[in-house]
Backbone and ligand atoms as CSV (ligand in chain L), in Angstrom:
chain,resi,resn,atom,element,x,y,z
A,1,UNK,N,N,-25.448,-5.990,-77.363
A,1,UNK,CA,C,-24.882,-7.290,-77.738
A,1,UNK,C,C,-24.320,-7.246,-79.161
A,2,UNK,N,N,-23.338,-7.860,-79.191
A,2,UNK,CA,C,-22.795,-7.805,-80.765
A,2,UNK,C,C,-23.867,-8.869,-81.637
A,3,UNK,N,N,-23.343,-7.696,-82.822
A,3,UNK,CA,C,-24.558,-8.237,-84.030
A,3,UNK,C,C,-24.057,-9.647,-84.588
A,4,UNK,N,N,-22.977,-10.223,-84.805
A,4,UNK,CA,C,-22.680,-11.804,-84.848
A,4,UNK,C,C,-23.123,-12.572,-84.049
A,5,UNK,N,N,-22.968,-12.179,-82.694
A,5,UNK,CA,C,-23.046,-12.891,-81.391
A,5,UNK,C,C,-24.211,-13.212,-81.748
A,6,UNK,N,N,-25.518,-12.210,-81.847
A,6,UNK,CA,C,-26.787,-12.494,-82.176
A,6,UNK,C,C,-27.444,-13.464,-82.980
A,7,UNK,N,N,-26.658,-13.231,-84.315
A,7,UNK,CA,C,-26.924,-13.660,-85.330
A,7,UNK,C,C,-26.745,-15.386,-85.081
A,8,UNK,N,N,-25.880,-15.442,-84.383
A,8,UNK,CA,C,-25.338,-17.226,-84.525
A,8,UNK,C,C,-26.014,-17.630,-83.591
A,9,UNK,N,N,-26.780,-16.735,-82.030
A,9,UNK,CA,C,-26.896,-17.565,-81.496
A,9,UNK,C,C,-28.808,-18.115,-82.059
A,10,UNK,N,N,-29.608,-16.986,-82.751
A,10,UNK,CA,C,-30.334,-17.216,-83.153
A,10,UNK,C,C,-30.387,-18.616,-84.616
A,11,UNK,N,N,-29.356,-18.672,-85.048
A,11,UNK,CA,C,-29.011,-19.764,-85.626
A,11,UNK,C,C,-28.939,-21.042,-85.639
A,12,UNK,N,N,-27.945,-20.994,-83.663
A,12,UNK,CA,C,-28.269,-22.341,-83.470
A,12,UNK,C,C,-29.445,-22.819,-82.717
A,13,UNK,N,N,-30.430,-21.530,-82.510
A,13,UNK,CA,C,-31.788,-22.047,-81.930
A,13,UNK,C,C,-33.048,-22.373,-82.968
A,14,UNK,N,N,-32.295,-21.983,-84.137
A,14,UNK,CA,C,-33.390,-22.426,-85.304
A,14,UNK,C,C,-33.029,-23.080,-85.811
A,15,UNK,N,N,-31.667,-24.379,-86.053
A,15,UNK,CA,C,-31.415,-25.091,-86.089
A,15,UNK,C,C,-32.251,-26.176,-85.160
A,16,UNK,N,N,-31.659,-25.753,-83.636
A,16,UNK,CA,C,-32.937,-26.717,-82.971
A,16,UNK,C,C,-34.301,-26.801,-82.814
A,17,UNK,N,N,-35.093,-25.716,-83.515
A,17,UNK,CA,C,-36.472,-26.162,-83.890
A,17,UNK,C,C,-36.915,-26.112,-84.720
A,18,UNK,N,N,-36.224,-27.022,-85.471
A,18,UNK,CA,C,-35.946,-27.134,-86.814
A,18,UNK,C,C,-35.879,-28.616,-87.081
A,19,UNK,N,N,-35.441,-29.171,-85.412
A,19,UNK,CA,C,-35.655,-30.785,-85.095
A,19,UNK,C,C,-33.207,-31.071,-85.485
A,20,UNK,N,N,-32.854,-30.097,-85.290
A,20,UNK,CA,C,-31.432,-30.640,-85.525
A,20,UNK,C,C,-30.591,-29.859,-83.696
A,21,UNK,N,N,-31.407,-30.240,-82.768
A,21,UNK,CA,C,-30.936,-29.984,-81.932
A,21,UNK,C,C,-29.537,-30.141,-81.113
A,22,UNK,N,N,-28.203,-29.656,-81.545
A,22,UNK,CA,C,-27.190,-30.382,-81.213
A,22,UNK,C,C,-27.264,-30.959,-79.979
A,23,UNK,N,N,-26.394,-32.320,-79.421
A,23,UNK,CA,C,-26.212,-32.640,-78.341
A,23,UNK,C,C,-25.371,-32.048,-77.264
A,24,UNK,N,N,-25.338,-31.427,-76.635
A,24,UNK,CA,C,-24.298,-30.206,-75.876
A,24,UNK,C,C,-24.225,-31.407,-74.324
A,25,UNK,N,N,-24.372,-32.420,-74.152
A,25,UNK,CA,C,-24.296,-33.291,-72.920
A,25,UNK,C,C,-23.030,-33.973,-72.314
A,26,UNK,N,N,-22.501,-34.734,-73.268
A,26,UNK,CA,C,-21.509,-35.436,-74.013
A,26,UNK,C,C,-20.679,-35.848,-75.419
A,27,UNK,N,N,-20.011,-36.827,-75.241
A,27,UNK,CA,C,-19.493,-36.981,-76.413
A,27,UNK,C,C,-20.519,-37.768,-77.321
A,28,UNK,N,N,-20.759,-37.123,-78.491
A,28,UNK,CA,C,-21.923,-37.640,-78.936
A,28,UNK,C,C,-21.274,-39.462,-79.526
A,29,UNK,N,N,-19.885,-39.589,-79.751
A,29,UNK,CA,C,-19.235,-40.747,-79.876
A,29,UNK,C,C,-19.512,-41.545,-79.118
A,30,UNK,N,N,-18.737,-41.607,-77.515
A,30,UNK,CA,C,-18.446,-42.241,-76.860
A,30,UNK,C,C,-18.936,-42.015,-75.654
A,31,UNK,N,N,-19.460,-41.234,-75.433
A,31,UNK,CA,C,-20.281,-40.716,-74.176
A,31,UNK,C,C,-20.081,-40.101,-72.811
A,32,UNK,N,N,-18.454,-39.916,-73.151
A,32,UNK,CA,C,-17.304,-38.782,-72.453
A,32,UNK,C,C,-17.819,-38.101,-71.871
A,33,UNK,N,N,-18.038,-37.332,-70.838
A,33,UNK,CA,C,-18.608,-36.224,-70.065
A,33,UNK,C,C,-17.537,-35.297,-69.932
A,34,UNK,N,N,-16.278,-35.307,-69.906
A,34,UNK,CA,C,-15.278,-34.305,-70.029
A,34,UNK,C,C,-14.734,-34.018,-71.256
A,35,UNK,N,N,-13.447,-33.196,-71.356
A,35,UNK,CA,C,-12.857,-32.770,-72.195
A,35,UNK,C,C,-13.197,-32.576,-73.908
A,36,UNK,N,N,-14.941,-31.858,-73.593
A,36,UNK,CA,C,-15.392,-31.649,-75.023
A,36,UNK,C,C,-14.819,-30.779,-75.687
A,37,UNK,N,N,-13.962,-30.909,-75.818
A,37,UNK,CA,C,-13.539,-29.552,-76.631
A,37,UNK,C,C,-14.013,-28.814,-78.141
A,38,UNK,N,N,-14.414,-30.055,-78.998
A,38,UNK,CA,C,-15.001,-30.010,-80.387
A,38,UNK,C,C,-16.314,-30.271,-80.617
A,39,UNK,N,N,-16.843,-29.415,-81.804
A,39,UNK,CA,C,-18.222,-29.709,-82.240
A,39,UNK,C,C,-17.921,-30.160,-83.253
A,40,UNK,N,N,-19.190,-31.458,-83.849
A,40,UNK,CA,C,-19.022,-32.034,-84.721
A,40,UNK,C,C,-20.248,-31.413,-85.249
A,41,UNK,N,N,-20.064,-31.055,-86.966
A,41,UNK,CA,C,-21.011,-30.685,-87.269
A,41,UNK,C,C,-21.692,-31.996,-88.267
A,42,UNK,N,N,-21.015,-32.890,-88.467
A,42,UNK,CA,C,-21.613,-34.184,-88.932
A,42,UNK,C,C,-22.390,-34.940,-88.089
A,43,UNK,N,N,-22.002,-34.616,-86.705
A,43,UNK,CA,C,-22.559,-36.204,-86.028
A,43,UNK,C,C,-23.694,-35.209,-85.058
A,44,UNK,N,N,-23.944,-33.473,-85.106
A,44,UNK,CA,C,-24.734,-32.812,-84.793
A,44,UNK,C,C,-24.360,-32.739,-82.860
A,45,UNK,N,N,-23.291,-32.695,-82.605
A,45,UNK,CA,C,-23.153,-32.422,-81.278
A,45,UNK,C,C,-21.517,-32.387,-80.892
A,46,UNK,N,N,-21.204,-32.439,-79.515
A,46,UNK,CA,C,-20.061,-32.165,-78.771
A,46,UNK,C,C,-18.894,-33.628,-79.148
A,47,UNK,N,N,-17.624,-33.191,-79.112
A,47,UNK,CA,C,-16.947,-34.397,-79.410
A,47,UNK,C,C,-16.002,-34.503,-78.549
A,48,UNK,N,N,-15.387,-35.404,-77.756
A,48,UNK,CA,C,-14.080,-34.886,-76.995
A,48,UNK,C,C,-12.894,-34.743,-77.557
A,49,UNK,N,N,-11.978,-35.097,-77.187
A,49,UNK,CA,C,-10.409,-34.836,-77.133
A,49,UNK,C,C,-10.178,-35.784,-78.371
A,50,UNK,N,N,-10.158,-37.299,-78.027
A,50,UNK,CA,C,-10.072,-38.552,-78.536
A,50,UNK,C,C,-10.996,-38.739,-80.042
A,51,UNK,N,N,-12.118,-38.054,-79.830
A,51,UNK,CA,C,-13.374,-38.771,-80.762
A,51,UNK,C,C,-13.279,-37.568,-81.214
A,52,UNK,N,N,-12.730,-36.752,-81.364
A,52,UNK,CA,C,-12.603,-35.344,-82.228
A,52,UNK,C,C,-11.709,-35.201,-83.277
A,53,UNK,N,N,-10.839,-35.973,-82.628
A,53,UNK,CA,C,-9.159,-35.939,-83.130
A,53,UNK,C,C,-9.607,-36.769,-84.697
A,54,UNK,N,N,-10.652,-37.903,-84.818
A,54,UNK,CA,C,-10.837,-38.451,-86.351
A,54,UNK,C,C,-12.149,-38.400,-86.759
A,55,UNK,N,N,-12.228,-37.068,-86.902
A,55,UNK,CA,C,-13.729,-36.799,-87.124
A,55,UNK,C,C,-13.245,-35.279,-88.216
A,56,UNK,N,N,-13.454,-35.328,-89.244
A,56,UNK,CA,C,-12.927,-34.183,-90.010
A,56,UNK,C,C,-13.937,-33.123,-90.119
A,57,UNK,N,N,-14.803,-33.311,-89.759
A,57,UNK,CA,C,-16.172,-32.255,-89.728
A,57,UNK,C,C,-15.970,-31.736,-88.162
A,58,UNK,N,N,-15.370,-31.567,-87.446
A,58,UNK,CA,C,-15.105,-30.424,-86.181
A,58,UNK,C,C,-14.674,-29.354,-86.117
A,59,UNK,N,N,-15.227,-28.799,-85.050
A,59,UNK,CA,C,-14.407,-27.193,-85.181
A,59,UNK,C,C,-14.398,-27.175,-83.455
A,60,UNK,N,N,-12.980,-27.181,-83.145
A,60,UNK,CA,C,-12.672,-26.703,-81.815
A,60,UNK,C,C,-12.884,-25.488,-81.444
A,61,UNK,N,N,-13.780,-26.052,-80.324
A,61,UNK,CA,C,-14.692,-24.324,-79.435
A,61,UNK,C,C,-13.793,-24.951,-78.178
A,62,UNK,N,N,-13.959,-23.554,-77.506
A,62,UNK,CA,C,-13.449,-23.462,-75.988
A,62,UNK,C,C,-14.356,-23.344,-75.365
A,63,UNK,N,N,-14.473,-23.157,-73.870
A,63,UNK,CA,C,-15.168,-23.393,-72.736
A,63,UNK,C,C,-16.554,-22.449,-72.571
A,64,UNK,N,N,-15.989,-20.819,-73.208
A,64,UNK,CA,C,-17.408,-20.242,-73.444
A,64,UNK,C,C,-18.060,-20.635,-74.398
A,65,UNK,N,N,-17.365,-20.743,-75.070
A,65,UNK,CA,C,-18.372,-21.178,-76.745
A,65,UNK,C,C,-19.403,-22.750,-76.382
A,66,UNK,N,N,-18.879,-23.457,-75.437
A,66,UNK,CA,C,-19.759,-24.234,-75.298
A,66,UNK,C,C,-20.790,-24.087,-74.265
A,67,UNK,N,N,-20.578,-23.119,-73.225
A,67,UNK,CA,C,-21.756,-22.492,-72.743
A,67,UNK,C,C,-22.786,-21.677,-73.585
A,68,UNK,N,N,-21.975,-21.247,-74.774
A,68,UNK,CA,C,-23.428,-19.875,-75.225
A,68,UNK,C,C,-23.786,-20.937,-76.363
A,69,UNK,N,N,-23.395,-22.106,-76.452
A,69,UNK,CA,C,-24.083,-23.037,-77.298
A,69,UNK,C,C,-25.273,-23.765,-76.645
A,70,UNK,N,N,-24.896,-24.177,-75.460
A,70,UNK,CA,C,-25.616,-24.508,-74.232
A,70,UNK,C,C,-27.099,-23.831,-74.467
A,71,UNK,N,N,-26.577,-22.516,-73.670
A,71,UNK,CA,C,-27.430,-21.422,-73.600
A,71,UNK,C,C,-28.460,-20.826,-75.044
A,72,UNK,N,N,-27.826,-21.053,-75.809
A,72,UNK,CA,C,-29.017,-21.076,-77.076
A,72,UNK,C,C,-30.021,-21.778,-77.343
A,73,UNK,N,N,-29.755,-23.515,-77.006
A,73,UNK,CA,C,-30.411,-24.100,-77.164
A,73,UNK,C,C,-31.648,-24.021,-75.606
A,74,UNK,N,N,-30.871,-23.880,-74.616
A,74,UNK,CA,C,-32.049,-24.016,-73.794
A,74,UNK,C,C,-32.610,-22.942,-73.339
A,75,UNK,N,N,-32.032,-21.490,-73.288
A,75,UNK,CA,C,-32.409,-20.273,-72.481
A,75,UNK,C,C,-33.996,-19.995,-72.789
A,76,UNK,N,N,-34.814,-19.268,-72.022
A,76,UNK,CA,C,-35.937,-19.122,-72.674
A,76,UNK,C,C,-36.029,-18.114,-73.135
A,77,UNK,N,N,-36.354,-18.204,-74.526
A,77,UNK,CA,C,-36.708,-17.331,-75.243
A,77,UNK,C,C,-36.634,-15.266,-75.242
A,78,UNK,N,N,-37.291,-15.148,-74.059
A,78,UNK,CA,C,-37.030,-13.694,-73.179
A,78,UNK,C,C,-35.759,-13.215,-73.062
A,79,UNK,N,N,-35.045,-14.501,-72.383
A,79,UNK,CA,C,-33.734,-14.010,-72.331
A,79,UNK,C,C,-32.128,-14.761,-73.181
A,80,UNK,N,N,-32.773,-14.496,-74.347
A,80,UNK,CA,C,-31.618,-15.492,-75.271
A,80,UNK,C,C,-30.474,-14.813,-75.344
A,81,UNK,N,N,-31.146,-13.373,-76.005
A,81,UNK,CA,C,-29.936,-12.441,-75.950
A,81,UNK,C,C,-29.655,-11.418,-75.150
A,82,UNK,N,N,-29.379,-12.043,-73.473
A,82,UNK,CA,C,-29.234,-11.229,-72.841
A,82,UNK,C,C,-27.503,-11.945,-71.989
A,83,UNK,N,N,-26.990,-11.838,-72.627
A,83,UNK,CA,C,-25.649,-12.785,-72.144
A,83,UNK,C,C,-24.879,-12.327,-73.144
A,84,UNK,N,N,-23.040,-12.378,-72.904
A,84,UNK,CA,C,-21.979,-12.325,-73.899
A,84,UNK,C,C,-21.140,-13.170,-73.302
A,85,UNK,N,N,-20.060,-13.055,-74.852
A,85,UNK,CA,C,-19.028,-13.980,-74.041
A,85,UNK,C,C,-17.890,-13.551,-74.908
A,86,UNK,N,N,-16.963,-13.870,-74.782
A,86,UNK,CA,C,-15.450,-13.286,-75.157
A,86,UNK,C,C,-15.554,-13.187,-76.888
A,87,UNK,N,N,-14.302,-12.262,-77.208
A,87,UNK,CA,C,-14.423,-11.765,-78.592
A,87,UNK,C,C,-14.198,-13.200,-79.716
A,88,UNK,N,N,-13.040,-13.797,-79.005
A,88,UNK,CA,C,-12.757,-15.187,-79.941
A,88,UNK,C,C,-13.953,-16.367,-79.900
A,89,UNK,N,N,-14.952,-16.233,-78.529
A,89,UNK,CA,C,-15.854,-17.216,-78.995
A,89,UNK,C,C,-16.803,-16.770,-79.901
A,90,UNK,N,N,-16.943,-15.667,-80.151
A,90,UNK,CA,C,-18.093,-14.852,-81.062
A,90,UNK,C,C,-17.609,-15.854,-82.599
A,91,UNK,N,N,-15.990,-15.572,-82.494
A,91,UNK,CA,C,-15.669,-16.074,-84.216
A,91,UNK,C,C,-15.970,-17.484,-84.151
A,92,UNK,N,N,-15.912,-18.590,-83.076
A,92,UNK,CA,C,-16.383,-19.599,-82.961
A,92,UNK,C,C,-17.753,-20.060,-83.246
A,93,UNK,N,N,-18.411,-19.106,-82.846
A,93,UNK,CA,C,-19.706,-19.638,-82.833
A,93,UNK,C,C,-20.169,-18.834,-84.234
A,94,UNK,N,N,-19.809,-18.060,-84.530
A,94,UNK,CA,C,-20.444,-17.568,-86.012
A,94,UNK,C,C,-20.143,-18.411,-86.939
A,95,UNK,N,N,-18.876,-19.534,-86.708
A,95,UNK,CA,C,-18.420,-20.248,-87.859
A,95,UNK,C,C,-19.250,-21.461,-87.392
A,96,UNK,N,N,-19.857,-21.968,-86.074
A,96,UNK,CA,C,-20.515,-23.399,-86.030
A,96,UNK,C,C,-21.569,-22.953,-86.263
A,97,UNK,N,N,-22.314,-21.860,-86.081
A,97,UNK,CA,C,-23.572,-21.851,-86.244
A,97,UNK,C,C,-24.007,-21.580,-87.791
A,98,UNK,N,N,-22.876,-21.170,-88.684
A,98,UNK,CA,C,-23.301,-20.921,-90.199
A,98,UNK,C,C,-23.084,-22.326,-90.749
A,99,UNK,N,N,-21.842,-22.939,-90.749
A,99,UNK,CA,C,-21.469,-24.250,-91.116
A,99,UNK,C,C,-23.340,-25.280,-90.623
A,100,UNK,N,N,-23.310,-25.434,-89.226
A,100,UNK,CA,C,-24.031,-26.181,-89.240
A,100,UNK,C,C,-25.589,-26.111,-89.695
A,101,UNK,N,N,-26.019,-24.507,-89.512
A,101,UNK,CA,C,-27.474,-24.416,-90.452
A,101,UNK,C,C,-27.071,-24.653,-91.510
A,102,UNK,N,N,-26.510,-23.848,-92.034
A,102,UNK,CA,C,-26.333,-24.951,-93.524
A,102,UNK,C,C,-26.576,-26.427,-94.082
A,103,UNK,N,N,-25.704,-27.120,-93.608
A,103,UNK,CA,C,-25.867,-28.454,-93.237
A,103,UNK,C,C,-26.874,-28.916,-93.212
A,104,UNK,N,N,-27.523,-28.355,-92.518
A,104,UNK,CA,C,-29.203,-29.235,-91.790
A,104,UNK,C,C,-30.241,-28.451,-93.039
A,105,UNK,N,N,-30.066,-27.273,-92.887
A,105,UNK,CA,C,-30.907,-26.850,-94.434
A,105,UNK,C,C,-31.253,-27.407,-95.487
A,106,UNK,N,N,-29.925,-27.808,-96.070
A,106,UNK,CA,C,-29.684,-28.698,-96.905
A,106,UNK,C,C,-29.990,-30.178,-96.950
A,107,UNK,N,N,-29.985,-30.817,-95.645
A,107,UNK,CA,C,-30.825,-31.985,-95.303
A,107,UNK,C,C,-32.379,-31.687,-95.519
A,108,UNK,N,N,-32.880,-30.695,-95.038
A,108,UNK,CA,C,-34.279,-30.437,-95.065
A,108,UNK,C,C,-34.835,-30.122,-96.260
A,109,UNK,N,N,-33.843,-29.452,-96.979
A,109,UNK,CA,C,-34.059,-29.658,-98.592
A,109,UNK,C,C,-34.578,-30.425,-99.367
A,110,UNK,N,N,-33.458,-31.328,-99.270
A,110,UNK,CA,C,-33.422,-32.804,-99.837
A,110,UNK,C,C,-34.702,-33.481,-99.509
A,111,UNK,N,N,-34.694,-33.824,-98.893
A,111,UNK,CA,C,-36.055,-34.351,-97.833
A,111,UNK,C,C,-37.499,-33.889,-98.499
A,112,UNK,N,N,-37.491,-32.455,-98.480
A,112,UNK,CA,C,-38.825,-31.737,-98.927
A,112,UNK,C,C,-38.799,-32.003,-100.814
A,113,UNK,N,N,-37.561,-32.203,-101.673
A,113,UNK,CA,C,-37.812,-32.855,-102.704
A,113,UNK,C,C,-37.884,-33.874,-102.935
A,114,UNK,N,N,-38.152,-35.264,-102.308
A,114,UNK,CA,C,-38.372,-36.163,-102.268
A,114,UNK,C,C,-39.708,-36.432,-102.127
L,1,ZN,ZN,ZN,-15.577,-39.310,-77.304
């Protein structure tokens, strides 16, 4: 398995138990069941077409990238990294999964100095 692929998808599973579990269901806006095309890394989940388009914190993933996002969050454990997916979703998901730990890090930060 490629060593990015890895890296992000372990990212966005420690993101989610971490309590920042993205929503991978719908539109975390409007509650769209199709045409997700975008992740919002502000609103912590999937955005569609419409509710993506004014949301400046997105990054348009395609159709695998939202399966191995899927698949991170729920696969069990045994078999997290036993799956691939195309070369351009790798750059997708290395850029949502760094952007958004970050993000939430930094929330958890804050939080723990308070
Ligand atoms: Zn929407």
């Amino acid at each position: 398995m490629d060593k990015e692929l890895v890296l992000a998808i372990f990212k966005i599973r420690l993101a989610s138990l971490i309590g920042f579990t993205p929503n991978v269901k719908d539109c975390v806006n409007c509650g769209a069941g199709e045409s997700l095309v975008y992740f919002s890394i502000k609103n912590n989940g999937l955005k569609c077409e419409a509710c993506g388009k004014i949301d400046k914190s997105v990054i348009k993933i395609s159709e695998a990238t939202l399966y191995a996002i899927k698949y991170a969050i729920m696969a069990p454990a045994k078999k997290l990294y036993s799956f691939n997916v195309p070369e351009d979703s790798i750059e997708e998901l290395r850029l949502i999964s760094k952007v958004y730990l970050e993000e939430k890090l930094e929330k958890v930060y804050r939080f723990e100095k308070f």
